[in-house]
Each structure stands twice: as structure tokens, then as C-alpha cells.
N, C-alpha and C positions, 0 to 999 in steps of 0.2 A: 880912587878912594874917597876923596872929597866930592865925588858927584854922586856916588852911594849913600854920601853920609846926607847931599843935599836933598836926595828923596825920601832917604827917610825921616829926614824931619818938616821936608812940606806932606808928606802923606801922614807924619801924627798932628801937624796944624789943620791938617783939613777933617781929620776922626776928632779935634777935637772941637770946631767948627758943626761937627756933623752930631756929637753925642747928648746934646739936648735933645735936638729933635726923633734922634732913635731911639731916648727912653721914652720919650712921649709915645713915640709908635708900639715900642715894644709893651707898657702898661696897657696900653689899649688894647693888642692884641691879646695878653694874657687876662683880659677882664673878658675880652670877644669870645677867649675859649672856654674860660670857665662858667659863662652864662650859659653857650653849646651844649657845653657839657655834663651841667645841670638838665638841661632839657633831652641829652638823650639818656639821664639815668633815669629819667621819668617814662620814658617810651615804655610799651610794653616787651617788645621786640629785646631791650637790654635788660628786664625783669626776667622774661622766657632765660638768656644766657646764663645769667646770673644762679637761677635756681639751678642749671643745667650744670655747669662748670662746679657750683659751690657745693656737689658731690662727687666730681669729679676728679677735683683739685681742692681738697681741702686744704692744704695746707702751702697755696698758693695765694697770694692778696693780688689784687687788681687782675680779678681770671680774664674779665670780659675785654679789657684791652689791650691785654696779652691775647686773645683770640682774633682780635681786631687785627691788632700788628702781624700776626703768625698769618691771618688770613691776607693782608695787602702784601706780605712777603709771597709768596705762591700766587699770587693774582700776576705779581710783576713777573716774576719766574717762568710762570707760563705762556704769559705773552711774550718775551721776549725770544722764550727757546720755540713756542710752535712756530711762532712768524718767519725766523731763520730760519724750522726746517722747512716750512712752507716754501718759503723760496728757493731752497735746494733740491725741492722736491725736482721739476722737471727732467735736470742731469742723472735723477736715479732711475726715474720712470724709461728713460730712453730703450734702456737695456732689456727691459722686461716686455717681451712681446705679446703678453694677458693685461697689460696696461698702457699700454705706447699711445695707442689713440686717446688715453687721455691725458697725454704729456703737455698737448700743445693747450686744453684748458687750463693748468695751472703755472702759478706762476708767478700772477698779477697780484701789484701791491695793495688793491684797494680790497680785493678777494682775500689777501693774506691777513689784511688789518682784520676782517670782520670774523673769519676763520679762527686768529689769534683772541678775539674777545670771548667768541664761542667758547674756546678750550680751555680760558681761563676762568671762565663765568662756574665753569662744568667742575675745573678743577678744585676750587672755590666753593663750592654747592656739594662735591663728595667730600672735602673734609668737613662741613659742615654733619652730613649723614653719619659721616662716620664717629661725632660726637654725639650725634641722636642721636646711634643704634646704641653703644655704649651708656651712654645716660639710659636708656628705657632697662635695658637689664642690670644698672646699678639700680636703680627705682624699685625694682621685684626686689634686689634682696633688704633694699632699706626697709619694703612692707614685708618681709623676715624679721629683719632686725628689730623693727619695732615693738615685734612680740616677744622678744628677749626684756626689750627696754621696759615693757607693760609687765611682765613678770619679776622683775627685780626692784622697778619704783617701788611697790610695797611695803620691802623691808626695808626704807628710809620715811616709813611712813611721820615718826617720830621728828621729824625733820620741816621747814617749812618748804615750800614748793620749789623757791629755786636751789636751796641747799640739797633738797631729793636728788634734782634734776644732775645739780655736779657731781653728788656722789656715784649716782648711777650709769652716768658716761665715764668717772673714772673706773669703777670693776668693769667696766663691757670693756674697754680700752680701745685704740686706735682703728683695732680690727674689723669694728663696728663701723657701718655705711654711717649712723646717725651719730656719732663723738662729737663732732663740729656742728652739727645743729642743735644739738641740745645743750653744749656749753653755750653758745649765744643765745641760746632760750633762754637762758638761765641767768647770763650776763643781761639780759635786757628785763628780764621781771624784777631782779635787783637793783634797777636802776634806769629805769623807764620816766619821762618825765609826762609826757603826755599818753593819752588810750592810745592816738592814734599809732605812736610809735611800738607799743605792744602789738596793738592789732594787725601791725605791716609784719612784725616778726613771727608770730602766730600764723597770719598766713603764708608766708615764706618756707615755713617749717613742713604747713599742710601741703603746700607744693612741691615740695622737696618726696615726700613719700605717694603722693596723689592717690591717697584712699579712701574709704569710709570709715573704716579705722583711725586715722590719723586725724579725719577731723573730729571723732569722737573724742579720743584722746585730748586733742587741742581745746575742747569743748570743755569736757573734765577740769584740766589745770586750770583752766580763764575763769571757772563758777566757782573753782575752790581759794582763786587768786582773790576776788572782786565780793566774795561772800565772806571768806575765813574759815571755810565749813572744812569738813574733811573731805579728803579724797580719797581717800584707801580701798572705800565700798565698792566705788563707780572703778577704779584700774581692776581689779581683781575679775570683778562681772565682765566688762569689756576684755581680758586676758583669757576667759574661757569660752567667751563667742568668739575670742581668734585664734583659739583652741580647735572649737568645735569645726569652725572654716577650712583647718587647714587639714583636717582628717578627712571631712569631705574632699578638697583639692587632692588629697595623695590618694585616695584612692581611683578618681576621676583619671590620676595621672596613671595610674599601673592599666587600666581598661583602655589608656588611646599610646601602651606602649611600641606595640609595633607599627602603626603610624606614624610615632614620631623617629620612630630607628627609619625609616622606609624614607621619610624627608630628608635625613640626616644623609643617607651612606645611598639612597637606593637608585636618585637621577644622575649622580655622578657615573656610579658603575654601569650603568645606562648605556649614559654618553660615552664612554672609556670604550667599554665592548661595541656598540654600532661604529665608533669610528676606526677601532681596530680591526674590528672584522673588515669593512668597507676597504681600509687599505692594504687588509692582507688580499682581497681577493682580485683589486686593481693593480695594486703595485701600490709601493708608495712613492717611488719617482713620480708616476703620475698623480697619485692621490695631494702628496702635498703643494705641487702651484696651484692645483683646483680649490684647497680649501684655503692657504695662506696667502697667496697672491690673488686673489680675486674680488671682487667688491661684494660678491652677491658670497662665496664661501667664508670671507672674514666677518661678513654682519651677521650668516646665521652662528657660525660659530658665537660671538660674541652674545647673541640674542642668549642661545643654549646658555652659556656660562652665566649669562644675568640670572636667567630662570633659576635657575641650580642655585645660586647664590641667595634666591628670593625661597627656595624654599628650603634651604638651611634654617635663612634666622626665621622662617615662620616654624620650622620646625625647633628651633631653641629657644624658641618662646613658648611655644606648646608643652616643652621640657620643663619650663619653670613657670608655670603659672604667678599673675599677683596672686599675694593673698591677698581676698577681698572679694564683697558681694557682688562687684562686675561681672 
């Protein structure tokens, strides 16, 4: 009991021995990080994120390094689980005699480290895509939504610009891709101290919908903000050239729509029928080590499935056009 009590009170004489110099370390570190981290909100790389997430997660604060963290969680995840299977690979390979002769190349830990960065790099990079693909078709419908937004600013016309702005995202409501960008539009034209901080919101905005619309739009509010003039002329004109656009767009859409049904549903049914028939006509005992057990039948396979995959979202893109002269 007493040689319990005598360590722990030489181990709090020695934290207390040791607590100057670990505040000193630890201020410096927190000054180390906050310089950093000034410098990577400056990158463009965390601008790109920033606009990406701040549609995606509206109602999420600090998206980008919640992406950061979510992304080093799964970077570690996969390194850790491919390189284990990597090195149990061999004892599975034995068994299998469409792979045995390559049993005795795997195995080795310097081949599993770089294997393990591959898979992680990989794994890392498709949830990254998988944030594009989503950000690009929340994008289309925010340049929708913005032709709601351009039809309704009007009747707040009575109103000064950023008062329009809050009224008009509160009738659109939450539902609306733009609610959170145009409250902070709004919030920073009311209280903006410098251009420069307008003009970063301003563009943040035009990024957020990436149109020509939107920067007409943006254009609009910044010469009725900085003049006093009115606006109401220039939404209304601009609201019926995104009128006029998207009649043209829909009809473009009904004349490519068996194209786009044919991308949707048509390579799949494809693939389904050829490799069903294929294994009705071999057997599937034999059909399936050929195509699952094999190097050269699992990569075409997987090729197939990419392509297939690649022209879905081109065909669900094709489905919803931006609005916009692109």
C-alpha cells in the first residue's frame, strides 16, 4: 500500500516537474496547427470540398474535416484489413487448383505493404467519387432550384436585397438545394465588412450552382447592392431566359429518350442474358470457377460491371440535364 502510494506521488512530482515545459510545447503546437490550418483553408483543393459538402451537408459545420477524418478512418481500415487478407491469402490459394501456381508468389510482406497502400489509396479515391458523383447531380438540381429562387425574389421586391434574399429561402424552405446558400448570402450582405468578403461569398454561391445563370443572378444582386438601383427588372428578364432554356432542355430530353432508357436498363440485360445463356449452355459447375475463380474471368467481369456502371450515370445525366447554355 505504501509503495503504491510512494509512486504515485513521485509520478505527480515528476508531471509536476514536467508541466511547464508541456504547456509550452503544447501552445506551440496549437499555434503550429492553427497557422497549418489557416493555410490549408486557403488551398484550393479545400475550397473545391467546401463548395462540394456545403450542398451536401447543409446542415453539417466543419464538412471538410469531417471528410478528412471519415477519409483517414477508411484509409486505416483498409490498410490494415487488405494486408491481413493479403497475408492469408496463400493458405486459401492452396486449395484452389485455377490458382495454386500463384500461391507461392504471394504472401511477402513488402508486396503486401504496397498492395495494402494500393487498396487503400483506391478505397480513399472511390469515396471521394462517390461525393463527386452526388455533388454533380445535386448541382443540376440547385440550377432547378435557382429558377424557383428567380421567380419568387420578385415578390419581395419591396424589400432591400438581403431581406428579399431571407424571405425567399424561408417560402422555398429546407427542401430547396439553395436554403443555406442564400441565407449566408444574405447573412454576409448584411454585414459584410470588407468587398473582399462579399466577393468570396458571391463566388462561393456561383460555385455552389456552376451556371451562367447564377453568375447572372450573382451579377444582378452585386449592381443593385453597390448602386441602390433596383432589381426586380433584371430577376424577372433573367427568370424568363430560364424559362425559355428549360423548354428547350425538355424537349431535347423527350427526342434522346430511348437512349437514355437503352443506358439505364439496356447493358445490364445484356450482360445478364450473355452470361446466362453462356452458363446454361456449359453447365454452371463449369461456367462458374471459369468466370469467379480466374484472374482473366474476374477482371473481365469486373471491367463489364464498371462499364455498365459508367453508363448508367452517363445515362442519369443525360436524364437531367443542367439548366444552362453549356
Amino acid at each position: 500500500m505504501w509503495l503504491i502510494l510512494g509512486y504515485v506521488a513521485a509520478a505527480a512530482g515528476l508531471a509536476g516537474l514536467l508541466a511547464p515545459a508541456y504547456r509550452a510545447a503544447a501552445r506551440q503546437t496549437h499555434i503550429s496547427f492553427q497557422r497549418h490550418k489557416t493555410q490549408v483553408q486557403a488551398s484550393p483543393f479545400y475550397a473545391h470540398l467546401d463548395t462540394m459538402l456545403s450542398l451536401l451537408r447543409p446542415d453539417r459545420a466543419h464538412q471538410v474535416w469531417q471528410f478528412g477524418y471519415q477519409a483517414a478512418v477508411i484509409f486505416a481500415f483498409t490498410l490494415c484489413a487488405s494486408f491481413l487478407l493479403f497475408i492469408a491469402l496463400p493458405s486459401w490459394l492452396t486449395g484452389n487448383s485455377l490458382l495454386a501456381g500463384s500461391a507461392s508468389k504471394i504472401g511477402s510482406p513488402s508486396v503486401g505493404v504496397v498492395f495494402s497502400l494500393m487498396a487503400a489509396g483506391a478505397c480513399v479515391t472511390l469515396y471521394y467519387m462517390y461525393i463527386r458523383i452526388r455533388f454533380v447531380f445535386k448541382q443540376i438540381k440547385a440550377g432547378y432550384d435557382l429558377l424557383d429562387v428567380v421567380r419568387t425574389l420578385p415578390r419581395f421586391a419591396h424589400l432591400s436585397v438581403d431581406e428579399a434574399l431571407l424571405a425567399a429561402a424561408t417560402q422555398l424552405g429546407a427542401k430547396c438545394t439553395l436554403y443555406r446558400p442564400l441565407r449566408l448570402l444574405a447573412v454576409c450582405l448584411t454585414g459584410y465588412q470588407k468587398e473582399e468578403e462579399l466577393e468570396a461569398e458571391a463566388k462561393r454561391f456561383a460555385a455552389v450552382v456552376n451556371t451562367t445563370f447564377a453568375v447572372a443572378f450573382i451579377s444582378d444582386l452585386l449592381f443593385a447592392v453597390r448602386t441602390g438601383s433596383s432589381w426586380r427588372d433584371s430577376l424577372v428578364a433573367l427568370g424568363q431566359s430560364m424559362q425559355s432554356r428549360l423548354s428547350v432542355i425538355l424537349d431535347a430530353k423527350r427526342e434522346m429518350s430511348d437512349a437514355i432508357q437503352t443506358g439505364l436498363w439496356g447493358n445490364a440485360l445484356s450482360l445478364v442474358a450473355i452470361c446466362g445463356g453462356l452458363a446454361g449452355v456449359i453447365g454452371w459447375h463449369v461456367y462458374a470457377p471459369l468466370q469467379f475463380q480466374t484472374v482473366v474471368g474476374a477482371g473481365l467481369l469486373l471491367l463489364n460491371l464498371a462499364a455498365i456502371a459508367a453508363g448508367v450515370l452517363i445515362a442519369l445525366r443525360l436524364r437531367m440535364p443542367a439548366l444552362d447554355y453549356k
